[in-house]
C-alpha positions in Angstrom: 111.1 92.0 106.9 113.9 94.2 107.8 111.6 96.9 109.2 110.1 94.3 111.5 113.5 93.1 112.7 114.6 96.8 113.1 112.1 97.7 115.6 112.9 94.2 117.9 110.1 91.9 116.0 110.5 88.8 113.6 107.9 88.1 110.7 106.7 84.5 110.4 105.4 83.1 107.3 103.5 80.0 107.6 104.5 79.3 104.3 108.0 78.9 105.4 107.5 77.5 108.5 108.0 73.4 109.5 104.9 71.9 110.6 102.5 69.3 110.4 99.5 70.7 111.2 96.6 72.0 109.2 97.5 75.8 107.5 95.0 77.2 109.2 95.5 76.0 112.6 99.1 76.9 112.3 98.4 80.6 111.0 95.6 81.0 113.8 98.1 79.8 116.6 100.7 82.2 115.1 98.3 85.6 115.3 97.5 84.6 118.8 101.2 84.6 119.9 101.6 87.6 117.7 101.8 91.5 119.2 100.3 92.6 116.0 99.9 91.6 112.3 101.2 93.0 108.8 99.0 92.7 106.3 99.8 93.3 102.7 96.6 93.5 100.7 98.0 93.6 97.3 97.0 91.5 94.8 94.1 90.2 97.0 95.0 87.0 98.1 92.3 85.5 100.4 93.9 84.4 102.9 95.2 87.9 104.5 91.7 89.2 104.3 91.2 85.9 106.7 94.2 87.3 108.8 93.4 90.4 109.3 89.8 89.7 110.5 91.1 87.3 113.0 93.4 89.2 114.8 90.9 92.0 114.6 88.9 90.0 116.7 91.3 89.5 119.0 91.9 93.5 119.0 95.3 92.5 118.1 96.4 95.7 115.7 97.1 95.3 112.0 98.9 97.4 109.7 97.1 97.6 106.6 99.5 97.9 103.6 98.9 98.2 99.5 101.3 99.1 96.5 100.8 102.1 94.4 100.5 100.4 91.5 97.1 98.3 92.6 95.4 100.5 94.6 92.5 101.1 91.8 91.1 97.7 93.0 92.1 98.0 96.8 88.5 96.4 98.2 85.7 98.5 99.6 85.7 96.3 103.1 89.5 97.6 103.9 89.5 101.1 102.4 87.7 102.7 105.4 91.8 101.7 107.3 94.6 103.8 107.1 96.9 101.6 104.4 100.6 102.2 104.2 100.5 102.9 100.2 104.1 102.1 98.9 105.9 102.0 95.7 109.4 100.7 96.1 110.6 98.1 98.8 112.6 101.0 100.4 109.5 103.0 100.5 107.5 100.3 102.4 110.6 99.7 104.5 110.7 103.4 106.0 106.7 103.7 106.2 106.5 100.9 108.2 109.1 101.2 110.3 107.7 104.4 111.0 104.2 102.8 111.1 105.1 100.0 113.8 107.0 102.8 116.0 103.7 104.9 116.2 101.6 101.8 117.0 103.0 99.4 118.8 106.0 100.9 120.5 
């Protein structure tokens, strides 16, 4: 994520990541290291909703994020957090940027 690497931070994606460990002890490991989380809520995959509530608990910040496009079914349990609502990848680039300068910096 360029915005990520644009304020001094790297994203890691389990997915993408070598390991032989289980998933979930590998994204749990990650999130502890981790200053903060992004979480992209589109399309509600499970897993980020699993994410997010973990690094919660560890009052770790997340940045909640949706696209335009979905947001008729963003869920009840994450619409009381301020979501960076984008359209366009250029869009979400800016707003975050913006978003991780406010928050973390």
């Amino acid at each position: 994520m360029r915005a990520l690497e644009d304020t001094g931070y790297s994203a890691i994606r389990i997915d993408q990541k070598e390991h032989n460990n289980k998933i979930d002890d590998e994204i749990i490991a990650e999130i502890k290291k981790s200053k903060f989380l992004v979480a992209d809520f589109t399309g509600h995959r499970g897993g980020v909703y699993f994410e997010a509530g973990f690094a919660m608990g560890l009052k770790k910040p997340v940045i909640w994020t949706y696209r335009k496009d979905h947001l008729d079914s963003l869920h009840f349990d994450t619409r009381q957090y301020s979501h960076i609502i984008w359209e366009t990848e250029d869009e979400l680039y800016e707003k975050l940027l913006n978003r991780i300068q406010a928050t973390i910096e």
